[in-house]
DRENMI-98152 format. One record per residue: residue number from 0; residue in one letter; x, y, z of N, C-alpha, C in turn. Coordinates in steps of 0.02 Angstrom, whole numbers, padded with zeros to 5 digits. Layout:
// DRENMI-98152
+-----+-----+--------+--------+--------+--------+--------+--------+--------+--------+--------+
!   n ! res !    nxx !    nyy !    nzz !   caxx !   cayy !   cazz !    cxx !    cyy !    czz !
+-----+-----+--------+--------+--------+--------+--------+--------+--------+--------+--------+
! NUM !   a !      X !      Y !      Z !      X !      Y !      Z !      X !      Y !      Z !
...
+-----+-----+--------+--------+--------+--------+--------+--------+--------+--------+--------+
END
This chain:
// DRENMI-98152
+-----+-----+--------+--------+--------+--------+--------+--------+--------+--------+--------+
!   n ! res !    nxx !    nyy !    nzz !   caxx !   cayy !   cazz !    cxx !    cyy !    czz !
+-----+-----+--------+--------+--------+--------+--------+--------+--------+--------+--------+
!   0 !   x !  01255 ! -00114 ! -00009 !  01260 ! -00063 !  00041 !  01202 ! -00014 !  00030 !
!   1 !   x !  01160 !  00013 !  00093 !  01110 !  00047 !  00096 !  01130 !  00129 !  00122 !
!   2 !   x !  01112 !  00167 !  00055 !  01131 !  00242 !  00122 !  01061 !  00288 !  00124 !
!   3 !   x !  01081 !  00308 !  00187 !  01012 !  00335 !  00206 !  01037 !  00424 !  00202 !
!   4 !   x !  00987 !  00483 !  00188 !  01001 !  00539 !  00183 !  01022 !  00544 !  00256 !
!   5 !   x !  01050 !  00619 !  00291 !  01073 !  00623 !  00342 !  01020 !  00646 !  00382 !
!   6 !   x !  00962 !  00704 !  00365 !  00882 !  00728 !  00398 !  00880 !  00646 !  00418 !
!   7 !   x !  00859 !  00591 !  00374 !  00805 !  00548 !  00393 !  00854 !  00501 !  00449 !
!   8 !   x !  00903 !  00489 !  00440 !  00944 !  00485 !  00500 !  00967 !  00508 !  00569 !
!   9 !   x !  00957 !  00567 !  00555 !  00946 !  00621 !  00630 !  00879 !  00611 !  00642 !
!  10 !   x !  00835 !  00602 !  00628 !  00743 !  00602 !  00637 !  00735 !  00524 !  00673 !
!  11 !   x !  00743 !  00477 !  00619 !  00759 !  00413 !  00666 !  00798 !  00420 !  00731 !
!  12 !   x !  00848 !  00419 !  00731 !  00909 !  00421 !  00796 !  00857 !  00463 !  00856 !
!  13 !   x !  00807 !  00516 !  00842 !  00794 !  00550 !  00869 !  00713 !  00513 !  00914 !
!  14 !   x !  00688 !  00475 !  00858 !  00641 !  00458 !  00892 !  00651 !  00384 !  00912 !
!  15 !   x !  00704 !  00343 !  00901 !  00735 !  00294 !  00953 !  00749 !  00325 !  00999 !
!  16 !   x !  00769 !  00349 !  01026 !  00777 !  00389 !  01096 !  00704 !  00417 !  01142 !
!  17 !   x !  00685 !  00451 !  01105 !  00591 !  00451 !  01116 !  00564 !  00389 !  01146 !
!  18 !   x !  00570 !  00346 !  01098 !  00533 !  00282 !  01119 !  00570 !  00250 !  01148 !
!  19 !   x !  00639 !  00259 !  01184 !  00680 !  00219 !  01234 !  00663 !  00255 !  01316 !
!  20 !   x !  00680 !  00331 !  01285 !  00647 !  00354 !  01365 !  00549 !  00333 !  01386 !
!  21 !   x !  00508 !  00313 !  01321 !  00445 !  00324 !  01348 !  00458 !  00229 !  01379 !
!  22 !   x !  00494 !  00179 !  01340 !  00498 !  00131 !  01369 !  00516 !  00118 !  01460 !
!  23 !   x !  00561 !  00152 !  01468 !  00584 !  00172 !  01532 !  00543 !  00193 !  01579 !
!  24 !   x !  00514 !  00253 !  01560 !  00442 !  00279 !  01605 !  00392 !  00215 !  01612 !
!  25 !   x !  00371 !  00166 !  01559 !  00354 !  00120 !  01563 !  00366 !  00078 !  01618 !
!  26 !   x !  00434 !  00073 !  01603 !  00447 !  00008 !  01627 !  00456 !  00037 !  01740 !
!  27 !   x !  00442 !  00102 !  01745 !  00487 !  00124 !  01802 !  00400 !  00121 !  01849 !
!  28 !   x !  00346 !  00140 !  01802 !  00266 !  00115 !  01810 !  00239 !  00055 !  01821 !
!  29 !   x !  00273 !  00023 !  01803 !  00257 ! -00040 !  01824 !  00299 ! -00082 !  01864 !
!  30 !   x !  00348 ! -00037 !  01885 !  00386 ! -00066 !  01951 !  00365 ! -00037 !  02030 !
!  31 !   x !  00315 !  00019 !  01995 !  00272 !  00034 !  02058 !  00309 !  00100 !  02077 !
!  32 !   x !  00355 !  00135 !  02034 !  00357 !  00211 !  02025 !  00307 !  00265 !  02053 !
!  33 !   x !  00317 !  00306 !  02088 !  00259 !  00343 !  02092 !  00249 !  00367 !  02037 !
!  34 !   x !  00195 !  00411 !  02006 !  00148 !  00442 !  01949 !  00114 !  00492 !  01972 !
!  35 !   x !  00128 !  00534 !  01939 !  00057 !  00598 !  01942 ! -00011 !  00593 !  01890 !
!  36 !   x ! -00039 !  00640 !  01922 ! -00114 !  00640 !  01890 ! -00097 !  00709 !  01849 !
!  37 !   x ! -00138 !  00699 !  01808 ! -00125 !  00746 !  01758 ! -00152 !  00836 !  01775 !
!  38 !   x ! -00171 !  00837 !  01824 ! -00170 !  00902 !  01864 ! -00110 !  00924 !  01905 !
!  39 !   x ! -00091 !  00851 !  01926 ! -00037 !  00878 !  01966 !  00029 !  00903 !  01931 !
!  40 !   x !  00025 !  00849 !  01863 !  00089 !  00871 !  01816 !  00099 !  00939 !  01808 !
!  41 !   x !  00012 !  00958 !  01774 !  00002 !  01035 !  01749 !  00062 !  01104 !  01801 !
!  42 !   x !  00015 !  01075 !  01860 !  00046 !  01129 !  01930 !  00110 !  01117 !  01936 !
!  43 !   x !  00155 !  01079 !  01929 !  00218 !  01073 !  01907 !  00264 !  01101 !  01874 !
!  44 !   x !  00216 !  01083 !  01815 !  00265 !  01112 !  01750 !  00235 !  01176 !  01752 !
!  45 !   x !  00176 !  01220 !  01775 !  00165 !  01290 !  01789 !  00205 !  01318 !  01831 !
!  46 !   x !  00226 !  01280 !  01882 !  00297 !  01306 !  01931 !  00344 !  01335 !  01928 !
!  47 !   x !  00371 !  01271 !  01876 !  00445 !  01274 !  01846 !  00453 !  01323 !  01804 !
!  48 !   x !  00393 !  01346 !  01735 !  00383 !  01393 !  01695 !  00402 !  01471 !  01749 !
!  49 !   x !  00357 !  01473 !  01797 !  00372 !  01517 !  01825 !  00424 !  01552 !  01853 !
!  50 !   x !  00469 !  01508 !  01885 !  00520 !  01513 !  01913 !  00588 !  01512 !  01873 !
!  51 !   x !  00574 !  01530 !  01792 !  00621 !  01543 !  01738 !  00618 !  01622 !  01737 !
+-----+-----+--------+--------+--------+--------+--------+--------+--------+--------+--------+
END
């Protein structure tokens, strides 16, 4: 039997999820998803900031 500390367990768990949502974005891009350009993201997420 293998035990792992509980940090390096929350850290894993944490970046399986990371790399499940970036798989997804992936996979939602190559189903012909729309995408922004990286200006448009900016003006976006400057929006949203604002409107907090």
């Amino acid at each position: 039997m293998a035990l792992m500390d509980i940090d390096v367990f929350e850290k894993e768990e944490q970046l399986l999820k990371l790399r499940e949502k970036v798989l997804q974005g992936e996979q939602g891009r190559i189903d012909g998803a729309e995408t922004l350009g990286v200006s448009q993201a900016r003006k976006l997420l400057k929006e949203r900031l604002n409107d907090m």
